[in-house]
PAKEKE-895867 format. One record per residue (C-alpha): x, z, y. Coordinates in steps of 0.25 Angstrom, whole numbers, plus 5000, padded with zeros to 4 digits. Each point is the difference from the previous one (the first is absolute). Layout:
XZY...
***
This chain:
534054985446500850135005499750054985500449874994501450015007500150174996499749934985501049905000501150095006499850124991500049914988501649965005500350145003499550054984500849894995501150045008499950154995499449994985500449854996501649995003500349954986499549894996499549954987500449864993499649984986499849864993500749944985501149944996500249864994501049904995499549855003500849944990499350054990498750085006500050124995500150135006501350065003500350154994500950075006500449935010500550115012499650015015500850055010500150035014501249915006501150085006499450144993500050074987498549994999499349934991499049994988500049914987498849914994499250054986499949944991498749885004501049985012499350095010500650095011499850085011500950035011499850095015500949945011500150055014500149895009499349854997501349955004500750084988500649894989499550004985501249954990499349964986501049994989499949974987500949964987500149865000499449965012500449985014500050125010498849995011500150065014498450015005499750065015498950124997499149935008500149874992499750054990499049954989499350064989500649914991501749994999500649884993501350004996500849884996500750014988501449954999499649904990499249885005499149954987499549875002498450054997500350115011498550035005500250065016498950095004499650015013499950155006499250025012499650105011498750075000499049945008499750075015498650015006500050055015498950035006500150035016499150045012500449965014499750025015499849905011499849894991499749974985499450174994499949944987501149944991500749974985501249954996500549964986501649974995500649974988501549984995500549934988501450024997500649894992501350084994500649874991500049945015500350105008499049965009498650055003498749965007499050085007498649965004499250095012498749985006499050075010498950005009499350085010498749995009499250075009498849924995499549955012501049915008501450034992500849964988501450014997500549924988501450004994500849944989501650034996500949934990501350054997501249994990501450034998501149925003501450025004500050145001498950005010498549984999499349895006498450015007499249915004498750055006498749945004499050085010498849955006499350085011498749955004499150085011498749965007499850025017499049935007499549904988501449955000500850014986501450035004500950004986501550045000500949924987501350064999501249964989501150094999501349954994501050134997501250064992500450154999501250064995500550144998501150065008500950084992500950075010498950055007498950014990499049925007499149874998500049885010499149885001500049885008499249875001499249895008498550005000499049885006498750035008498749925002499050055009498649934999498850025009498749934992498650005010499649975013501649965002500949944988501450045003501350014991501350055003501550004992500850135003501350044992500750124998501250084994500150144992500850114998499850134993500650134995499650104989500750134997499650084986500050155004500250094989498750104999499349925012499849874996500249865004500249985016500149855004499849925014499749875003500049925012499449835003500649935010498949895004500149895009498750055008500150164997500950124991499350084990500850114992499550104990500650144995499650064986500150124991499749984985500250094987499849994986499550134993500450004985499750124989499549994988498849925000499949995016500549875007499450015015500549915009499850055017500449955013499749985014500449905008499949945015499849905006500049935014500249865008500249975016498749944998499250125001499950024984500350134994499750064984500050124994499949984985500050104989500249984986499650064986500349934988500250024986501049944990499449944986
***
């Protein structure tokens, strides 16, 4: 497992080193009228850098930081201001004349497939996420999934909705946890309600939200228990590290928090996903978890 940490950290410090820029390519349309948009620029908000769209609407870009903005501008059509890291392989631009047969494409975000191995729980798992971005309504829905087992007395099953509204995005997430002891089923449903919102002045993301708990015991005994929480968390996008975030639970029965380090390798063909995270409870529960993914 020592190896398997050595891995995980020299692949963050390569990137660090070898993978500074970043990469964003994608094409350009124009909703109203679906057709690709030649020559439409890309720059860099607040620099002199920037590229231009050929002539099928495609373009390629290398940004420094994944907080850096993208400002698409074409002739006739409104300006659009995109975070790097939002965004899609396909860029609508509305044109400044609505036509009543307006067809809206919907671009979208690749789709994200994690697979992680752990310690002192689950070894084995997969997650799956997908976004949807729907430019026309400035809004977007994201769909992610996983599951890990030991394959003997463990499983760990999760689900997560989220959207854009109001200038925040909204989660709800489902997580059932369900471990044998003693011919007893014990199962652990959770629902999370949170928002997040980023914090300009200090370049950091905050989330907060309420969550609900029932504990079930199935066997010789059949209890069920309620128990209710809140949540707060922090995340921090580190130029040439990576993404550092901290979460805490505070439960009526017992506190849980979680630290973790993530970051997304970019060049060329290569889209690597890495992290490592931690995890513990005042009930005697800790987790080690690292993670290898690829973006498709």
């Amino acid at each position: 497992m020592k190896k398997s940490i050595l891995f995980i950290l020299f692949l963050f410090s390569v990137s660090c080193s070898v993978f500074g820029q970043i990469r964003m390519s994608g094409k350009v349309f124009i909703d109203s009228i679906g057709q690709t948009s030649p020559g439409t620029t890309i720059q860099i908000k607040g620099t002199t850098r920037g590229t231009m769209a050929d002539i099928d609407g495609n373009f390629e870009i290398e940004v420094e930081d994944e907080n850096d903005i993208l400002v698409f501008r074409c002739i006739g059509c409104r300006s659009l201001e995109i975070i790097a890291s939002e965004t899609t392989q396909t860029i609508i631009l509305q044109s400044k004349v609505i036509l009543e047969d307006a067809v809206c494409r919907i671009p979208y975000y690749p789709l994200k497939i994690n697979y992680w191995s752990g310690i002192f729980y689950n070894p084995y798992g997969i997650s799956l996420s997908k976004f949807w971005d729907y430019s026309f309504l400035k809004r977007g829905v994201g769909l992610d999934g996983g599951y890990s087992s030991n394959f003997e007395h463990n499983s760990d099953f999760y689900g997560q909705l989220k959207t854009k509204l109001f200038k925040r995005t909204i989660y709800y997430k489902f997580q059932q946890t369900t471990f044998y002891k003693s011919e007893i089923e014990n199962r652990i449903t959770t629902h999370l309600f949170k928002s997040s919102s980023y914090l300009k002045f200090i370049k950091t993301g905050i989330s907060y939200g309420i969550s609900h708990q029932t504990f079930s015991k199935t066997g010789i005994e059949n209890i069920k228990t309620d128990n209710y929480g809140i949540h707060l968390g922090l995340s921090k996008n580190i130029k040439y590290i990576g993404n550092i975030s901290a979460k805490s639970f505070y439960w009526k029965d017992y506190w849980a928090w979680e630290a973790n380090l993530s970051k997304s390798i970019y060049y060329k063909k290569l889209r690597l996903n890495t992290a490592i995270s931690y995890r513990q409870t005042t009930q005697d529960f800790k987790e080690i978890n690292l993670t290898l993914g690829y973006i498709f």
